[in-house]
C-alpha positions in Angstrom: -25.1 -5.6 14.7 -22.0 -7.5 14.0 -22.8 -10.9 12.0 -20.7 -13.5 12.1 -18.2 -14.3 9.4 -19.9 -16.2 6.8 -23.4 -14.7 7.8 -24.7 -13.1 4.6 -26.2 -9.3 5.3 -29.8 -8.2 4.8 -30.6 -4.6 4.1 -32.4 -4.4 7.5 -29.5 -4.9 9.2 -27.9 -1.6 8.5 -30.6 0.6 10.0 -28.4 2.3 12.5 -25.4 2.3 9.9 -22.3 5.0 10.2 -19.6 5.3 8.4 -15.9 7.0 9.9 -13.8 9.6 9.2 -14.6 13.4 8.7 -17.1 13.8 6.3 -17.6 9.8 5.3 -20.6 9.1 6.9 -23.1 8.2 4.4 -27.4 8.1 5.8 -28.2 4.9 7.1 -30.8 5.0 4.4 -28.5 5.8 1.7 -26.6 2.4 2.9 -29.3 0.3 3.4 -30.2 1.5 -0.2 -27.2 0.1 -2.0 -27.3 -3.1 -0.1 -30.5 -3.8 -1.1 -29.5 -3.2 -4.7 -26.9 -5.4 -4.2 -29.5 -8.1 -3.1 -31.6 -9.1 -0.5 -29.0 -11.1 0.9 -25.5 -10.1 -0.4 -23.6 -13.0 -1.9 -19.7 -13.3 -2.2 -18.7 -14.4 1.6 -15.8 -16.8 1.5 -16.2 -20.6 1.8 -14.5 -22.5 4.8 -12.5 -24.8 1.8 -11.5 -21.8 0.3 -10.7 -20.0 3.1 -8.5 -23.2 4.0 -6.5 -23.0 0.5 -5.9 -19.6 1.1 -4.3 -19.7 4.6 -1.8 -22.2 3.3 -1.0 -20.3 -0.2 -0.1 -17.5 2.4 1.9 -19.8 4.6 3.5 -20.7 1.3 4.8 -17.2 0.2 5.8 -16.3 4.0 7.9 -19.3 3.7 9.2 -18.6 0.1 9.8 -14.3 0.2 11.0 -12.8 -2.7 12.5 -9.2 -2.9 11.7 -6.3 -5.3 11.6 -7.5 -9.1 12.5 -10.8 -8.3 9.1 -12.1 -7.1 9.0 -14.5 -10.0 7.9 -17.6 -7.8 4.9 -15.5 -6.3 3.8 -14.5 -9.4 4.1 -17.9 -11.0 1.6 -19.3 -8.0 -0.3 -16.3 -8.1 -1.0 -16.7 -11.9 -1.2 -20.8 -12.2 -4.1 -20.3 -9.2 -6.0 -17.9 -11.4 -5.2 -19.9 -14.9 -6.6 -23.3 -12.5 -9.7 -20.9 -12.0 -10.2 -20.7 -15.7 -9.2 -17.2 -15.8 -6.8 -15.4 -18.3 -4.3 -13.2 -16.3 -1.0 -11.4 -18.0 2.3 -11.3 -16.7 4.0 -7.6 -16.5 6.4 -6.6 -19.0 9.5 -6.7 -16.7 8.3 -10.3 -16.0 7.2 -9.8 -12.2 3.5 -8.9 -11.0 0.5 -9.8 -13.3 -2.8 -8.5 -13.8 -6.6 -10.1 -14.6 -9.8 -8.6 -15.2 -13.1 -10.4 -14.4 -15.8 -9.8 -16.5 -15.1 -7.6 -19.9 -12.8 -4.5 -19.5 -11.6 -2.0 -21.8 -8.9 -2.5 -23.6 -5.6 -0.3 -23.5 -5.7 0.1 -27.2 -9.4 0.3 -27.3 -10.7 -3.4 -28.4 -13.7 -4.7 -26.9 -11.7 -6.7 -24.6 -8.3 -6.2 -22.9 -5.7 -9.0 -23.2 -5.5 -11.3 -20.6 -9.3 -10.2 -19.8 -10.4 -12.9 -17.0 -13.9 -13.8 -19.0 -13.5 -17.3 -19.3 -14.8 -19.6 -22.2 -18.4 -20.3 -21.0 -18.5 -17.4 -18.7 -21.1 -14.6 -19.4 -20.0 -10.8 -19.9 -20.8 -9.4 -16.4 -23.9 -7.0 -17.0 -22.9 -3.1 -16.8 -19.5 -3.9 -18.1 -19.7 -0.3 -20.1 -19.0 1.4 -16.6 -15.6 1.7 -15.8 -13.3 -1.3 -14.1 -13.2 -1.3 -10.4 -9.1 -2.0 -9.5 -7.9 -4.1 -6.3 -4.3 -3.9 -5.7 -2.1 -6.4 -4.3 1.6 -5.9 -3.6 4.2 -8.9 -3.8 7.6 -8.3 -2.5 9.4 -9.2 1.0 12.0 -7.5 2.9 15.7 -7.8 3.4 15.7 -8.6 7.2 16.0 -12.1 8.8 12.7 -13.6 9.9 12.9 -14.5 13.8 9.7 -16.3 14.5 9.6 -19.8 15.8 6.8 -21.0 13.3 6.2 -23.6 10.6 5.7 -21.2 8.3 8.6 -19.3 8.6 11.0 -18.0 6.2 13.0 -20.5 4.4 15.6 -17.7 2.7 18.1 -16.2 4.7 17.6 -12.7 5.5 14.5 -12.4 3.5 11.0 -12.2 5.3 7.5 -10.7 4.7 7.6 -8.3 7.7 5.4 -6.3 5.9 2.6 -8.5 5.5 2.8 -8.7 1.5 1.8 -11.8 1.5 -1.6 -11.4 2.7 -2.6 -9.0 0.5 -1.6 -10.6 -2.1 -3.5 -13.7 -0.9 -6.8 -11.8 -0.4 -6.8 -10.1 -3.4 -6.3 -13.6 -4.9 -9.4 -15.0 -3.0 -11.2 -12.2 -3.6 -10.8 -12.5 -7.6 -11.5 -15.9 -6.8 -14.7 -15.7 -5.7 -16.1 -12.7 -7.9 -14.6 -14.8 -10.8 -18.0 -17.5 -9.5 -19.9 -14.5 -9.3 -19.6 -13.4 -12.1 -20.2 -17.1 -14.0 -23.7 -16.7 -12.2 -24.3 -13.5 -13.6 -24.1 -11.7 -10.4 -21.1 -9.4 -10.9 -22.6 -6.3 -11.6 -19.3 -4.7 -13.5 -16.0 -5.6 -14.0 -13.0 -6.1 -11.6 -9.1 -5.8 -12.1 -6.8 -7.4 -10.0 -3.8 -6.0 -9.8 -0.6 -7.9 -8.3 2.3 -5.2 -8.1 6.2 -5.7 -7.5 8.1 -3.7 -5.8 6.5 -1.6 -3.2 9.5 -1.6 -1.4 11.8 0.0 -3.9 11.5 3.6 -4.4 10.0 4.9 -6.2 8.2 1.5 -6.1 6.6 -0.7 -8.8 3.8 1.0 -9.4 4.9 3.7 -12.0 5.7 0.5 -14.0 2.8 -1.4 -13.7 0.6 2.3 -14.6 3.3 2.1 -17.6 2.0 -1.1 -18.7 -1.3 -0.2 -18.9 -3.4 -1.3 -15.2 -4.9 1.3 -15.2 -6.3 1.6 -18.3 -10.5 1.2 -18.1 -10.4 1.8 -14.3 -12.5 4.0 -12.7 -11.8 3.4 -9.0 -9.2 1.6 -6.9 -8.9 -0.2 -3.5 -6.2 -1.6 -1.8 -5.5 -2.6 2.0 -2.6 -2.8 4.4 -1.8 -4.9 7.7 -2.1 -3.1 10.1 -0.6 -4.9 13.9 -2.2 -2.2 15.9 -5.9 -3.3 14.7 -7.7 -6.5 15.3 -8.2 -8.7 13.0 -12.3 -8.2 12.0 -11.7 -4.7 12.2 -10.4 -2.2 9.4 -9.1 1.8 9.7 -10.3 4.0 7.4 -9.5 7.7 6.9 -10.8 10.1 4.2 -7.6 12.4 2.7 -4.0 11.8 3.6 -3.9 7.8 5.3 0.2 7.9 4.8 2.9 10.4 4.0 5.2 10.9 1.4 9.0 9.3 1.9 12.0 10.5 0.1 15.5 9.5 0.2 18.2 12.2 0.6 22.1 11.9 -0.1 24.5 14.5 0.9 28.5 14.7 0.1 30.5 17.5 1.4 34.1 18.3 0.8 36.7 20.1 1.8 40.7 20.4 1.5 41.3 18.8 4.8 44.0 19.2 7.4 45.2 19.0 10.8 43.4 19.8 13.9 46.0 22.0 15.2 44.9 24.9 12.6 41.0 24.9 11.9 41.1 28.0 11.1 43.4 27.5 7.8 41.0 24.7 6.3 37.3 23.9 6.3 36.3 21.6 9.1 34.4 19.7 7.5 33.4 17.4 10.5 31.5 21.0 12.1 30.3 21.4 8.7 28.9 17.9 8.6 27.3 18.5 12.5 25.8 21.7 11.1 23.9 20.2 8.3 22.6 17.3 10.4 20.8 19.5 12.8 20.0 23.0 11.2 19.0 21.8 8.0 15.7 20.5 9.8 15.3 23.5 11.9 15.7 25.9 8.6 13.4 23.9 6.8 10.8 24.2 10.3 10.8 27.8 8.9 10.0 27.5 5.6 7.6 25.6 5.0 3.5 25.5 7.0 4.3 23.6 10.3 0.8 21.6 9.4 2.9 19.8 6.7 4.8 18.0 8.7 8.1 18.1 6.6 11.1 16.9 8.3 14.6 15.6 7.9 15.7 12.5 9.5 19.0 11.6 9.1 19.8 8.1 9.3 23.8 7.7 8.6 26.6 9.9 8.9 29.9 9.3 8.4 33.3 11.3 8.4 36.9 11.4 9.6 39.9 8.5 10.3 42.1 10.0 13.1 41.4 12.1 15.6 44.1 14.6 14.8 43.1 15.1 10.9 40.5 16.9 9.5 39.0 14.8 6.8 37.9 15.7 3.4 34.7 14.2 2.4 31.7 13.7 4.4 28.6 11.5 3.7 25.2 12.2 5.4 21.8 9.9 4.3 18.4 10.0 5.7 14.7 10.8 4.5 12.8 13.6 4.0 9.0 13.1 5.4 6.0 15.3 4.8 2.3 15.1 5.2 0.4 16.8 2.3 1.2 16.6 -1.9 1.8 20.8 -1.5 4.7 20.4 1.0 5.9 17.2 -1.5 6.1 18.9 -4.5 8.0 21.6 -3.2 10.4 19.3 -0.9 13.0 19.1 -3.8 14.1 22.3 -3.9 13.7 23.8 -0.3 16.1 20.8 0.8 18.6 21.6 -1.9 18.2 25.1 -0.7 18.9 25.0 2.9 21.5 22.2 2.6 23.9 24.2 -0.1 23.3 27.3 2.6 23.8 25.8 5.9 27.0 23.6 3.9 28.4 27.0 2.7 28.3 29.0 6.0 30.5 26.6 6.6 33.0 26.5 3.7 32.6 22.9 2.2 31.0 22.2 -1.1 28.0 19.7 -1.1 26.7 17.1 -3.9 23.3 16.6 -3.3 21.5 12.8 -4.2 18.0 13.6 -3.9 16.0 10.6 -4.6 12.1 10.7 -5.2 9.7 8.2 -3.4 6.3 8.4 -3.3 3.4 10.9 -2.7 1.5 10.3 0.6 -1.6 8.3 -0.2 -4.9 10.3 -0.4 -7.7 8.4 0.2 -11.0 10.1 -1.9 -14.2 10.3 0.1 -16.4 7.9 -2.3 -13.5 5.4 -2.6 -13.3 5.7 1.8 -17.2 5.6 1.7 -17.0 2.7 -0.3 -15.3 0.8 2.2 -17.0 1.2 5.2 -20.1 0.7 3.4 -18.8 -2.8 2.7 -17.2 -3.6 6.0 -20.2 -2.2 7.6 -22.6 -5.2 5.6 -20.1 -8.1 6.1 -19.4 -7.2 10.0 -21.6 -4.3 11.2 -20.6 -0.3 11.7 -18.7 -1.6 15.0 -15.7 -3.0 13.0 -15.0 0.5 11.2 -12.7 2.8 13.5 -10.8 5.7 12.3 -7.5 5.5 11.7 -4.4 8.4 12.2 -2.2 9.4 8.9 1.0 7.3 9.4 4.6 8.6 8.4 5.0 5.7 6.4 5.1 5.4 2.6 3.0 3.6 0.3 3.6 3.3 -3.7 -0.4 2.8 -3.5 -0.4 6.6 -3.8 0.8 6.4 -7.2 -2.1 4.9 -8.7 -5.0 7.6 -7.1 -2.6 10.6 -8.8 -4.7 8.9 -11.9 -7.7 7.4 -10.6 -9.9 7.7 -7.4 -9.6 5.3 -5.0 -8.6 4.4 -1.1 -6.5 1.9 1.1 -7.7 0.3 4.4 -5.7 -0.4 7.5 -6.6 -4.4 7.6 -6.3 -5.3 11.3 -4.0 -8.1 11.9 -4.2 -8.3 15.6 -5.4 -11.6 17.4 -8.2 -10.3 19.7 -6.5 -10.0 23.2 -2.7 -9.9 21.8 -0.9 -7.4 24.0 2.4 -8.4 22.6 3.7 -5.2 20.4 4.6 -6.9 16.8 5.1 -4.0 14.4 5.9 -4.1 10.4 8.8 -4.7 9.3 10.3 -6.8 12.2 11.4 -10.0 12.1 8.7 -11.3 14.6 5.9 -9.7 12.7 2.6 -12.1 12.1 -0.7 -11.9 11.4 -3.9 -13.3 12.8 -4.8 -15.4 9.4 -8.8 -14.8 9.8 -7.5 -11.5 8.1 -7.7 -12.8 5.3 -11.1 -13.8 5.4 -12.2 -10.4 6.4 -9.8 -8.5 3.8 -12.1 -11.3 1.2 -15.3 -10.5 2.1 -14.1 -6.4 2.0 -13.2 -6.6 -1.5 -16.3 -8.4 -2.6 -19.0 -6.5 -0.8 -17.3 -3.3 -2.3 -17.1 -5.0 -5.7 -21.1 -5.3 -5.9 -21.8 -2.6 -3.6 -19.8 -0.3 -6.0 -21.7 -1.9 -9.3 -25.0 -0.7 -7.6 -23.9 3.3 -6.9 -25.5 6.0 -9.3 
């Protein structure tokens, strides 16, 4: 059964419930159970006002994109929307990104409430709040690239768009704080919930190791977050238990040599075969060295060498990434790359300087966290808008956070129904269908009071 968007879920309505992925499918019993924990008829669907006043704070931030660490406009609306809410959230150290609990939370140095805790005067302490906070993570920043759509909403800074679709997460995370924040006033939050609005996902090694530094983490016991995806549609969301993205490294190479002319090779180190050589057998050396499964791999991106076509030049620059599948292959990356670079650069008589610059750890979703979410979807929209999802090559900072803490990331489907246009992230054309952000609401919510129900 697949209710419509503001129809509020029974228990009987998840008798023929499954949940995807290997291993993630809970009993429809077992489903049915926590729903009707929850209540007979789940609350926290998203008003139409609401929903309204969230479609144009997103339009807002598409129009008004801010890079890494300087997203001090976002998190200035982000935090006076919150504040207007009656709810107490704190600004980051580094004075972008903010985070706000709802209901009481632990505090990092152990009072009975954190600062910037989002119980407002008046408001109750939600019941349960001695079991630990349940995170939802929002990241803020835009992109570098121009945006190209012909839209209203469109990008009003040069060469800055959200391509990525930043901007609505951030806006349902913000709605979805919103309307816990009421539920929780009613007494119907059954624990506390941390929102967490993180800068810089697009910087490696991304914002997140600052914002764990600061203390987000601290009290949390599980964490969700989602991601646009322009291959899903919109009602819909991916899910995948284990590995849902892969870790992304940045690699540097210099070589040099003493130069010379191309007349006599053979007295100098050509540096420009040297250069070829590393480009393409340091990927098939590393092929060789590492399990095939793990998917690590080289791509080189830049390359650059040489003046004159009758001089053999003495430096060398190569740049690309270094890709891999599982934390094993990750760990390890450092040194097999240094490895097979400084032999395949020495067969050929140049010296290399090696950058190599970590990014982040793929993102491995845990099986309770994934369960979590398809339980949720599968109340607000039925089993049918759950689909499986393939482990990207992207990366994803969110991976940062569950080497602490258990947790997961949907793939939110931003596809209009019918779309067959092909409008992929980080493009300038890239848009979503905004009744995402309804769905990625209603998500968050039925996982914040389905999770406050689970033994």
């Amino acid at each position: 059964m697949s209710p419509e968007p503001d129809a509020e879920l029974s228990a009987d309505d998840t008798a023929e419930l499954h949940a995807p992925g290997s291993g993630t499918a809970p009993t429809a019993a077992a489903v049915s159970a926590r729903i009707a924990a929850a209540g007979p008829r789940m609350p926290g669907t998203l008003p139409d006002a609401l929903f309204a006043e969230l479609v144009a704070f997103r339009r807002d931030l598409h129009m008004h994109p801010e890079l890494g660490n300087q997203e001090f406009r976002t998190t200035a609306a982000v935090k006076a929307r919150l504040e207007h809410a009656g709810l107490a959230p704190r600004v980051l150290p580094a004075g972008t990104g903010l985070v706000c609990d709802i209901g009481s939370a632990p505090a990092p140095d152990g009072d009975a409430t954190a600062p910037g805790t989002a119980t407002a005067p008046g408001m109750d302490p939600a019941p349960g709040t001695d079991r630990p906070v349940l995170a939802l993570r929002a990241d803020l920043d835009a992109l570098p690239i121009p945006d190209t759509k012909t839209v209203s909403y469109r990008s009003t800074i040069p060469h800055r768009a959200h391509a990525c679709g930043h901007d609505v997460h951030t806006t349902v995370v913000l709605g979805a704080g919103l309307v816990l924040a009421a539920l929780a006033r009613e007494g119907r939050l059954p624990h506390p919930v941390r929102l967490i609005f993180q800068p810089a996902e697009e910087v490696l090694p991304g914002g997140a190791p600052d914002a764990i530094e600061a203390g987000v983490l601290d009290g949390v016991g599980r964490i969700l977050a989602v991601h646009c995806d322009p291959r899903v549609d919109a009602g819909r969301i991916g899910l995948r238990t284990g590995p849902i993205t892969s870790a992304c490294d940045r690699l540097e190479v210099s070589l040099d040599g003493p130069g010379g002319h191309t007349a006599r090779p053979h007295l100098t180190t050509d540096l420009v075969t040297a250069a070829a050589k590393v480009a393409t057998e340091v990927p098939a050396l590393l092929a060789r060295r590492v399990d095939t499964r793990s998917g690590l791999v080289v791509t080189w991106g830049r390359l650059e060498t040489g003046h004159a076509c009758n001089v053999i030049p003495q430096h060398a620059e190569l740049s690309g990434t270094v890709r891999c599948l599982d934390l094993p292959a990750w760990r390890a990356a450092p040194d097999l790359v240094h490895a097979a670079i400084d032999e395949i650069a020495t067969l050929g008589g140049a010296k290399s300087e090696i950058n190599y610059v970590r990014g982040v750890p793929p993102v491995v979703n845990e099986h309770g966290a994934t369960e979590l979410l398809a339980d949720a979807m599968t109340a607000r929209r039925g089993a049918d808008a759950v689909e499986d999802t393939e482990q990207s090559l992207g990366g994803e900072d969110f991976s940062w956070y569950l080497e602490r803490v258990p947790g997961a990331m949907a793939r939110l489907g931003v596809r209009r129904p019918g779309d067959t246009s092909r409008r992929d992230l980080h493009c300038g054309d890239f848009d979503v269908d905004e009744n995402a952000i309804r769905i990625g609401v209603e998500l968050f919510t039925a996982a914040a009071l389905l999770d406050g129900h689970r033994p």
